[in-house]
Residue frames as a rotation matrix with the C-alpha (Angstrom) as fourth column:
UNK 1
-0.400 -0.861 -0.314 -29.10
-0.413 0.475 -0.777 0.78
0.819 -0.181 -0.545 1.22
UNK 2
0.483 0.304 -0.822 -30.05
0.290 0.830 0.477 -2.11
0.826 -0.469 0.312 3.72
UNK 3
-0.236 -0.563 0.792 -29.57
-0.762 -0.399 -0.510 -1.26
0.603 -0.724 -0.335 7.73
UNK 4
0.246 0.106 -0.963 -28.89
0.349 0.918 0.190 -4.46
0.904 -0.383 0.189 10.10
UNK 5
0.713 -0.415 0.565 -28.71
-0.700 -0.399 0.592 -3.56
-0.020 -0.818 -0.575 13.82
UNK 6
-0.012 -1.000 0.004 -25.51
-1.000 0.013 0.025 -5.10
-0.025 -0.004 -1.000 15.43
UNK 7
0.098 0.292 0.952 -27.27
-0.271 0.928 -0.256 -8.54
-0.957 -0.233 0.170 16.58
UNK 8
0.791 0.484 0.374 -28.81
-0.098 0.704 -0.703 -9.20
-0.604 0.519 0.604 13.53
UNK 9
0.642 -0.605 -0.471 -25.16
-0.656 -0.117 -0.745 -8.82
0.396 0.787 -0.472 11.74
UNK 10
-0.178 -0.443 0.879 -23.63
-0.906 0.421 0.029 -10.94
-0.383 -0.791 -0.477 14.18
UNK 11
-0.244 0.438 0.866 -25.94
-0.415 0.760 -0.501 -13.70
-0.877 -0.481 -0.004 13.44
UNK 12
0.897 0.176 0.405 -26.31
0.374 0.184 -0.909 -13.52
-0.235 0.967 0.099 9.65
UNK 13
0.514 -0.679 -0.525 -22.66
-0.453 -0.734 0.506 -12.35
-0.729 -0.023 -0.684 9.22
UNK 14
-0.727 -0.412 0.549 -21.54
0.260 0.574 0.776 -14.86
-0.636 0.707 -0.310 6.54
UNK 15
0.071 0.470 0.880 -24.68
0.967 0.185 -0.177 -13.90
-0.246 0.863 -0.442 4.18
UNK 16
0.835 0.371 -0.406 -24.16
0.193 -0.889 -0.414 -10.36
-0.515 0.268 -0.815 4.29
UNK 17
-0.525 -0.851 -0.033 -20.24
-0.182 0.075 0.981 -10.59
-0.832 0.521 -0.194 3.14
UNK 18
-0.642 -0.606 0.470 -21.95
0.328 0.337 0.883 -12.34
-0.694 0.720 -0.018 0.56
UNK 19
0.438 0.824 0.359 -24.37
0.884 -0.324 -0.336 -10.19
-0.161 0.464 -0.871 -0.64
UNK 20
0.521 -0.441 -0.731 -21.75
-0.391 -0.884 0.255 -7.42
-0.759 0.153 -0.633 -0.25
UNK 21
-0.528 -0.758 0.384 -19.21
0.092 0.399 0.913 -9.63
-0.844 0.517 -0.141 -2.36
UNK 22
-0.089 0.793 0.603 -22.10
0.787 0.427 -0.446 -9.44
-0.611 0.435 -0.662 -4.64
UNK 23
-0.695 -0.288 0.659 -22.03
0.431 -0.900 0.061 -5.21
0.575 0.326 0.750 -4.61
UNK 24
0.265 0.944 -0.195 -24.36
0.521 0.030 0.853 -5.00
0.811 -0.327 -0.484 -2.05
UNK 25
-0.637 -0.550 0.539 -23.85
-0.010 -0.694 -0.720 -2.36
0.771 -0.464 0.437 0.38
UNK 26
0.333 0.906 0.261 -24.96
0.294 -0.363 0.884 -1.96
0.896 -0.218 -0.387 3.93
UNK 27
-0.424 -0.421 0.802 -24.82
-0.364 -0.731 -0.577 -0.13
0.829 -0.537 0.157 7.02
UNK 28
-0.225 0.415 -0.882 -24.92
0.891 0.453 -0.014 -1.86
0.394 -0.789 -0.472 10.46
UNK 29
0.014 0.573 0.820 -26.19
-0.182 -0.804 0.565 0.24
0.983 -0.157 0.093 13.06
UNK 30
-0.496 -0.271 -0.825 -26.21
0.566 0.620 -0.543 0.06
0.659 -0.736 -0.154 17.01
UNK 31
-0.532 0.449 -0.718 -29.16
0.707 -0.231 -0.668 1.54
-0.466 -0.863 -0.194 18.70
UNK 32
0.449 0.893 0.039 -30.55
0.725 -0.338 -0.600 2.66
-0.522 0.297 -0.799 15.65
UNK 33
0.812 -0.227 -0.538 -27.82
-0.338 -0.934 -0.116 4.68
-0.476 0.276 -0.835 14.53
UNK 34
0.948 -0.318 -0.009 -25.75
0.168 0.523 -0.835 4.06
0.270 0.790 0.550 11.79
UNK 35
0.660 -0.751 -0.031 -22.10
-0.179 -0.197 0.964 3.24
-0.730 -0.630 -0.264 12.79
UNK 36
-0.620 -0.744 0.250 -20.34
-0.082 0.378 0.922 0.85
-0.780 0.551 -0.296 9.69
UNK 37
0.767 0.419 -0.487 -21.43
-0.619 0.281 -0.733 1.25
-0.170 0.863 0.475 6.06
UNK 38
-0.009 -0.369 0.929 -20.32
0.016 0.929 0.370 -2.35
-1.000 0.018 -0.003 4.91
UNK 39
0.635 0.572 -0.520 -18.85
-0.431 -0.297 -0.852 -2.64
-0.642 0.765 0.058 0.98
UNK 40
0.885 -0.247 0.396 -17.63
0.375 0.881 -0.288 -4.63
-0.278 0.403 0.872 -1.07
UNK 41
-0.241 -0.767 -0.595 -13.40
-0.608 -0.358 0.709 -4.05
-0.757 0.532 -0.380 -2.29
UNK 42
0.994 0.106 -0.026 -13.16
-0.065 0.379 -0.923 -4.38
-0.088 0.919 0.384 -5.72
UNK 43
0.503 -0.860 0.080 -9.70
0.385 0.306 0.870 -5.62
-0.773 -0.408 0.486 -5.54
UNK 44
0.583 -0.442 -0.682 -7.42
-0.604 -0.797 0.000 -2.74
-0.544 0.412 -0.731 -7.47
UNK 45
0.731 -0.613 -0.300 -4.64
0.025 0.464 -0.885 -4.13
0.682 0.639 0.355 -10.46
UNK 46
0.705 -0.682 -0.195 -1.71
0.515 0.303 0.801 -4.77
-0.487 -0.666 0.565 -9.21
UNK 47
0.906 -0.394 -0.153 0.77
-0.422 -0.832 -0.359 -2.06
0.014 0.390 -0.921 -10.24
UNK 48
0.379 -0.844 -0.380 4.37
0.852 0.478 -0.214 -3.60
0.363 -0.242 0.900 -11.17
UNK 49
0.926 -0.370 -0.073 6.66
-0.259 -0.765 0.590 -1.91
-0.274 -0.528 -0.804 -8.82
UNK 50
0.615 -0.751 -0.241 9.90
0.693 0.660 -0.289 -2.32
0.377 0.011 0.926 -10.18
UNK 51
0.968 -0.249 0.006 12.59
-0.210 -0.803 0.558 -0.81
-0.134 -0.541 -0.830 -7.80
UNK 52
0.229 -0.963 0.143 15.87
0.038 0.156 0.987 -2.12
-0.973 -0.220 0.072 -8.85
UNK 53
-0.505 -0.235 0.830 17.30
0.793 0.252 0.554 -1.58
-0.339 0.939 0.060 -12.14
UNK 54
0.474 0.824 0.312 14.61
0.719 -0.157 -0.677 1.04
-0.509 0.545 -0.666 -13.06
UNK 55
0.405 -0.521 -0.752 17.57
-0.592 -0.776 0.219 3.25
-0.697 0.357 -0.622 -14.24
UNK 56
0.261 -0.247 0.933 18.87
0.648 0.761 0.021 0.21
-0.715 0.599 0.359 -16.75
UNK 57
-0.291 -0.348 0.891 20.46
0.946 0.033 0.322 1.73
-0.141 0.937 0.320 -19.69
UNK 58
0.882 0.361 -0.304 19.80
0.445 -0.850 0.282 5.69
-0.157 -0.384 -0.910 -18.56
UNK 59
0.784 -0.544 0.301 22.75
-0.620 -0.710 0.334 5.98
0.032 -0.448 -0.893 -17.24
UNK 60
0.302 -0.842 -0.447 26.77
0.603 0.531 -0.595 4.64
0.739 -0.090 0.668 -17.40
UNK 61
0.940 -0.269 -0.210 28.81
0.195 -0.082 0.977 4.55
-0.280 -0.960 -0.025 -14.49
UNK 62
0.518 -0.840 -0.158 32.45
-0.814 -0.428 -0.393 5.15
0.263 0.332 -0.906 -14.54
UNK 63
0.401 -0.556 -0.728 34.99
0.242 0.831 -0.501 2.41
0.883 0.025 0.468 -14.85
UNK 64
-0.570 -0.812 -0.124 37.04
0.423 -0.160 -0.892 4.16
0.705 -0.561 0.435 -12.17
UNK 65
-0.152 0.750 0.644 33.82
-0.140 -0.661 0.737 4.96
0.978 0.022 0.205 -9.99
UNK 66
0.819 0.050 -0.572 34.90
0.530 0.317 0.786 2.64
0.221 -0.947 0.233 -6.80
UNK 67
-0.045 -0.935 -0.351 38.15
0.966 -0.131 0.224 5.03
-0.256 -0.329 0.909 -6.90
UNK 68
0.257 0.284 0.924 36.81
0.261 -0.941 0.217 8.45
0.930 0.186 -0.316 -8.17
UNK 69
0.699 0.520 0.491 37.76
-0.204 -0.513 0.834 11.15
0.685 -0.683 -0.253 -5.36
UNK 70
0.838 -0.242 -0.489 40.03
0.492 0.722 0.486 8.74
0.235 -0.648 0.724 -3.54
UNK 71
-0.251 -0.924 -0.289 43.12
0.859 -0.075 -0.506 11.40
0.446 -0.375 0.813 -2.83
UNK 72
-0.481 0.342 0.807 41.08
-0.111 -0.937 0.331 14.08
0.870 0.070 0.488 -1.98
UNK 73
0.770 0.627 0.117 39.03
-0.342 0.251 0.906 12.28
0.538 -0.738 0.408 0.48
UNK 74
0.234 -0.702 -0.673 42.72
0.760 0.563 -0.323 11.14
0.606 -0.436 0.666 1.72
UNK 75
-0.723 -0.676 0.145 43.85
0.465 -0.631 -0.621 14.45
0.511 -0.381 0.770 2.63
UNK 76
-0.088 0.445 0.891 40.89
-0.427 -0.825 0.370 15.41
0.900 -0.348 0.263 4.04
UNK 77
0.981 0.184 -0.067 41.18
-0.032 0.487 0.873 12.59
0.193 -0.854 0.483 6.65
UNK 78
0.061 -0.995 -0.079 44.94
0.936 0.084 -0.342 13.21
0.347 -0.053 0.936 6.65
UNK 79
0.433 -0.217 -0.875 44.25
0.538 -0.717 0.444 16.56
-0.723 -0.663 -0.194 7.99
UNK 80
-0.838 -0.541 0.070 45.86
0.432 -0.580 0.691 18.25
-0.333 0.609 0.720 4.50
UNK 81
0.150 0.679 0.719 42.96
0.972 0.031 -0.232 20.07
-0.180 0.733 -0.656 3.34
């Protein structure tokens, strides 16, 4: 693997991208010691996320599901429980 102190990446910094874009790795350095190993992303698939709906046809709601509960939860705010 190919070590550029910091200067010489500075100054050639557009050809190394593309020699990494390439699959070239390398590793700047700054006083001789290696600081950034430099590689290319192979840009992962895109995974469909699908968050709404992903129950679809799983599961049935109740018709009466916006009223389920509804005298019970009265009396408990009515102080009758």
């Amino acid at each position: 693997m190919r070590t550029v102190n910091i200067h010489e990446a500075k100054t050639h910094l557009s050809r190394l991208i593309d020699a990494a874009m390439k699959g070239e790795s390398f590793i700047i350095a700054r006083a001789g010691k290696p600081v950034v190993r430099v590689s290319p992303i192979s840009a992962p698939e895109q995974q469909h996320k699908q968050r709404l709906g992903f129950l679809a046809g799983r599961m049935q709601v109740p018709d009466d599901f916006d009223h389920m509960g509804q005298d019970e939860i009265g009396s408990l705010f009515d102080g009758q429980a």
